[in-house]
C-alpha positions in Angstrom: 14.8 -59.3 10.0 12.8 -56.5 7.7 14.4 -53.5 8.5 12.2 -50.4 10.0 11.8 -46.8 9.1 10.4 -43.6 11.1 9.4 -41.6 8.9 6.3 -40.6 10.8 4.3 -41.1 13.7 2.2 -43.6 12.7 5.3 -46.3 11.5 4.7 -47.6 15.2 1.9 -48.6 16.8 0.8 -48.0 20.4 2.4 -50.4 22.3 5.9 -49.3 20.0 5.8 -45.7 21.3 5.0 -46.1 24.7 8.0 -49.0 24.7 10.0 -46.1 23.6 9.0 -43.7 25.6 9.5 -46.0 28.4 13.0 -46.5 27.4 13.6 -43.0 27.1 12.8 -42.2 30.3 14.7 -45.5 31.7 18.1 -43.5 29.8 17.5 -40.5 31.7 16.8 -41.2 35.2 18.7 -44.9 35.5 21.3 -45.1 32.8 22.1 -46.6 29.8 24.2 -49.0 28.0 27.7 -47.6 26.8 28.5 -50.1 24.7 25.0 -50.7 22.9 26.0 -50.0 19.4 29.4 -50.4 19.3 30.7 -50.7 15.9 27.4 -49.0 14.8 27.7 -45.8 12.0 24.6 -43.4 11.9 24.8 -41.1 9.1 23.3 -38.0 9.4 22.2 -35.9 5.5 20.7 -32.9 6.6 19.7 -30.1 3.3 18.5 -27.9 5.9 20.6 -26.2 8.8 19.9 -28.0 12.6 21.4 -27.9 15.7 19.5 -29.8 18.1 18.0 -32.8 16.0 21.8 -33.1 14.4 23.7 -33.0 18.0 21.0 -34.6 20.0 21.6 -37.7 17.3 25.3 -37.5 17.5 25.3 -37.2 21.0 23.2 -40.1 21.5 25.1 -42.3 19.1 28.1 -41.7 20.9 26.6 -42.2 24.7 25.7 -45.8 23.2 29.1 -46.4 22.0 28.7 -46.1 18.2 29.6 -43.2 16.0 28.2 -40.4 13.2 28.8 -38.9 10.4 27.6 -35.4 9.0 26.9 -35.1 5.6 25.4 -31.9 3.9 23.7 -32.1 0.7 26.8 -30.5 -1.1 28.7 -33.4 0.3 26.7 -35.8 -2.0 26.4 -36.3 -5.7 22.7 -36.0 -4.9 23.5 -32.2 -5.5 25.0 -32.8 -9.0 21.7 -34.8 -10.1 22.6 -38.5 -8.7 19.2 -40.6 -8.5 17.9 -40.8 -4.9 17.8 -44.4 -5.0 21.3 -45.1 -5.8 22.3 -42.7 -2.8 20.4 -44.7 -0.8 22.0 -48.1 -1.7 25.2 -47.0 -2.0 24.9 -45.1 1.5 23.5 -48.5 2.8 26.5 -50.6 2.3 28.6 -47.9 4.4 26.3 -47.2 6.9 24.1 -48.9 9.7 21.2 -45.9 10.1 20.4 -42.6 8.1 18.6 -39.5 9.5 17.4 -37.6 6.8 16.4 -34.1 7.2 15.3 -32.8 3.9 12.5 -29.7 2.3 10.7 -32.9 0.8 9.0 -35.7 2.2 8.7 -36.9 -1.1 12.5 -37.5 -0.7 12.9 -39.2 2.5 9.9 -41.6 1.4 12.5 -42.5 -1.7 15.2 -42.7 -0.1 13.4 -45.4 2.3 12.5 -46.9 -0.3 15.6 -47.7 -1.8 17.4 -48.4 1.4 18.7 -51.2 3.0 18.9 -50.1 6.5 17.1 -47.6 8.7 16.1 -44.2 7.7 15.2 -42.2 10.2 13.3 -38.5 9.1 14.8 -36.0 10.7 12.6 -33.3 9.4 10.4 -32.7 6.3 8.1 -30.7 5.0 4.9 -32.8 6.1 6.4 -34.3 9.2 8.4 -34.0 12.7 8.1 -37.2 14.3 11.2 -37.1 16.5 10.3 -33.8 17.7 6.6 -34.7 18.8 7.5 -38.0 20.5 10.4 -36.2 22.2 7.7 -33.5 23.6 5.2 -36.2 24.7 8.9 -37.7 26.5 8.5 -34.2 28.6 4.8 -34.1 29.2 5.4 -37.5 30.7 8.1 -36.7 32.6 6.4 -34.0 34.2 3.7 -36.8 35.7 1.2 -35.7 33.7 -1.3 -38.5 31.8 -2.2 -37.7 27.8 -5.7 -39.1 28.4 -6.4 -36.9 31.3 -4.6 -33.4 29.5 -6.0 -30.5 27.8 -3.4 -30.7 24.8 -3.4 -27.2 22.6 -1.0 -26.5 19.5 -1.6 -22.7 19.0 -0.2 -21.6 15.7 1.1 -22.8 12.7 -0.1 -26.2 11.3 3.1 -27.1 10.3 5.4 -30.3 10.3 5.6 -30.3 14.2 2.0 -29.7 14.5 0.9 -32.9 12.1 3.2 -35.1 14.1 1.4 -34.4 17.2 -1.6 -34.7 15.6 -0.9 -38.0 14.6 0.8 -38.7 18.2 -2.8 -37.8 19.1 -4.1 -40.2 16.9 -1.8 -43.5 17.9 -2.0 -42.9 21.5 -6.1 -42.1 21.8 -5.4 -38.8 23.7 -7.8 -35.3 22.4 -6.1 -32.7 20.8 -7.0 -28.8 20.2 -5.5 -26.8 17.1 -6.0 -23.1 17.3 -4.9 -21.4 13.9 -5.3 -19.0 11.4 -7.6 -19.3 8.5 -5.8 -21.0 5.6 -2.7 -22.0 7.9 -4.5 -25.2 9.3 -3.5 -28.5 9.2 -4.4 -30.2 5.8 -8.0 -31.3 5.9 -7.3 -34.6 4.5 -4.3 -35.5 6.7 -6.9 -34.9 9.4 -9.4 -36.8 7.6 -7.4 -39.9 7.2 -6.3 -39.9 11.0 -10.3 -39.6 11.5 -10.7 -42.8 9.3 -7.4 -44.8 10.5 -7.8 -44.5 13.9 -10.7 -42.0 15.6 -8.4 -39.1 16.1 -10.2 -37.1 18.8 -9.0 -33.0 17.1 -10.8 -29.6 17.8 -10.0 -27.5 15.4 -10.4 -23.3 16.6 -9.3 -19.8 15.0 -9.6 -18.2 18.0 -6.6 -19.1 20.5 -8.4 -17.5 23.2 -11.4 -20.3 23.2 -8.7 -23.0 22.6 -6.3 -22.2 25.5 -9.3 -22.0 27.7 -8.4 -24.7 30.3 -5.1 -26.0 28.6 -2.6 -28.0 30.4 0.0 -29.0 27.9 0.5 -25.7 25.7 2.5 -26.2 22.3 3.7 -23.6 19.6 6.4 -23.3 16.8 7.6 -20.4 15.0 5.5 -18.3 12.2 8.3 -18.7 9.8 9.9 -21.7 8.7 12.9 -22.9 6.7 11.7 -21.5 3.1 9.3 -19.6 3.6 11.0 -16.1 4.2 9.0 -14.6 1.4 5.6 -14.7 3.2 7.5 -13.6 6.1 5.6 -9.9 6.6 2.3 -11.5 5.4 2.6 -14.4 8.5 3.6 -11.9 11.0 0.4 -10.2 10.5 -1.3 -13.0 10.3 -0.2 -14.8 13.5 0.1 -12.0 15.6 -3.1 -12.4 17.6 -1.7 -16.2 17.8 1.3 -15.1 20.1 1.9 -17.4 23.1 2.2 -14.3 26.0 1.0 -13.7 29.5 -2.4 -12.7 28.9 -2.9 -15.9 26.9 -1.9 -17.8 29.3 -3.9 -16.7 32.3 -6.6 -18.0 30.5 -5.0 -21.9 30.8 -4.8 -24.2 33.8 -2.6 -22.5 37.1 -1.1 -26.2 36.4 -0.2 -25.6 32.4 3.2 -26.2 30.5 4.5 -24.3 27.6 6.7 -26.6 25.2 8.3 -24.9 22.3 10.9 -26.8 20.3 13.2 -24.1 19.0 14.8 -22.0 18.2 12.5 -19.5 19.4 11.7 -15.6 18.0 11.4 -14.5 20.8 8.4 -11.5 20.6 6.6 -13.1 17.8 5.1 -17.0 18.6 6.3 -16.8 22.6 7.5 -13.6 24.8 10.6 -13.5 26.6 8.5 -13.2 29.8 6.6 -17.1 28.6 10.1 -18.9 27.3 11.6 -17.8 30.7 8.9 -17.9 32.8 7.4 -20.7 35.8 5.2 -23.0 33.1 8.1 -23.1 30.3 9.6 -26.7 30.1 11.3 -26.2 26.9 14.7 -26.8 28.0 14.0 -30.1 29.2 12.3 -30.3 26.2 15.2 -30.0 24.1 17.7 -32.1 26.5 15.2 -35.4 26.1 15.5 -35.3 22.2 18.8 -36.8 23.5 17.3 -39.2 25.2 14.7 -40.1 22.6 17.1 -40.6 19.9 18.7 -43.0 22.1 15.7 -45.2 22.6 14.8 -44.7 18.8 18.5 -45.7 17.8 18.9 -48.5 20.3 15.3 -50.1 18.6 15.9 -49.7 15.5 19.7 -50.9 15.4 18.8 -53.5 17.9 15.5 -54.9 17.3 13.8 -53.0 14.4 
């Protein structure tokens, strides 16, 4: 059996996500196996700091009987110039799954590359696909149906933003981007979605216009890992982009707000949004959980 890797969105097709999704969902509300992978040993290399990807994947590991192990990048020789692709074979032999969560996707595409069992991103630079699927997890579990959804991202177009692109993409459901001048999804990411699969995307600078309607309402923060240099320059930038009140009057009375955190609160989303009647995001961050499960259970199982 070829082993599989989710390193995006796009590494399963339709019928693959909504199986997971499905799955999910099935973990949550009806239980799950305790014993699914026994004897199983996810390993978890993380160069950037986490807390819910990193305990969300431990937590499910453990619920389906197997275990995890943390490793930093100082923990590896990785940090003291060890090729990638001896990392990855070594690790391989030790381990039965890998969730990478690195500044480079350039590195997680290596490291796939070289190994012998499943790697699983866990963040990069380009992509988020965990986080998106485990959002449209909580749109679903809310009742609602993609196709029939107004589904804004206002803000950055960032990692989490291309993966729901791309979710956009795979599952045939419309997307709207609202974002600043020069902070837009890369044109030929879009481009290639366009090409690959008729990716249905409106692409606004005025988050007003965008939200307009909205019934699934998504945002991240300004400043990511790494980029604490442009910090000043992005708060100016976004400012107008800020998820509050007054924005979202303008949505559907029957709109959610998803956020993946952590949250600054007064800069992407107010105190008054994150805590307010339309805010799902801490269901949002409980079914990563669940997601991980499915993804874990599919990929050890039948991958």
């Amino acid at each position: 059996m070829k082993r599989r890797h989710f390193l995006r969105v796009c590494d399963f097709d339709r019928e693959e996500i909504w199986i997971l999704l499905s799955r999910a969902l099935e973990f949550k509300t009806k239980g799950y196996p305790q014993d699914s992978l026994k004897g199983k040993i996810l390993g978890l290399i993380f160069e950037k700091p986490s807390t819910r990807t990193r305990l969300s994947f431990e937590s499910a590991m453990i619920k389906l009987g197997g275990n995890s192990l943390f490793l930093s990048s100082r923990d590896l020789q990785l940090a003291r110039g060890e090729p990638i692709k001896d990392t990855a074979r070594v690790l391989s032999r030790y381990l039965d799954a890998i969730v990478l969560r690195t500044y480079s996707h350039q590195t997680i595409e290596e490291f796939a590359k070289y190994a012998t069992i499943p790697v699983i991103n866990g963040l990069s630079d380009l992509h988020h696909p965990c986080q998106a699927l485990s959002d449209i997890l909580t749109v679903i579990e809310k009742g609602r149906d993609l196709a029939k959804e107004k589904v804004v991202w206002i803000g950055d177009g960032n990692n989490v933003a291309c993966s729901w692109i791309e979710a956009a993409a795979v599952l045939g459901f419309k997307i709207t981007v609202a974002s600043p001048q020069g902070y837009e999804p890369p044109k030929d990411f879009i481009e290639e979605l366009k090409q690959k699969y008729n990716l249905q995307i409106e692409i606004l600078h005025d988050p007003k216009e965008a939200v307009k309607g909205a019934t699934v309402i998504n945002t991240d923060v300004w400043i990511s890992m790494g980029q604490d240099e442009e910090a000043q320059t992005r708060k100016k930038v976004f400012q107008p982009y800020q998820v509050n009140a007054d924005l979202i009057k303008l949505a559907s009375p029957e709109a959610i707000v998803l956020h993946c955190l952590p949250a600054h609160r007064g800069e992407e989303i107010t105190e008054e949004v994150l805590e307010g009647e339309y805010s799902v995001v801490w269901d949002q961050a409980e079914n990563k959980m669940w997601f991980h499960m499915a993804l874990l259970e599919f990929l050890l199982k039948h991958g």
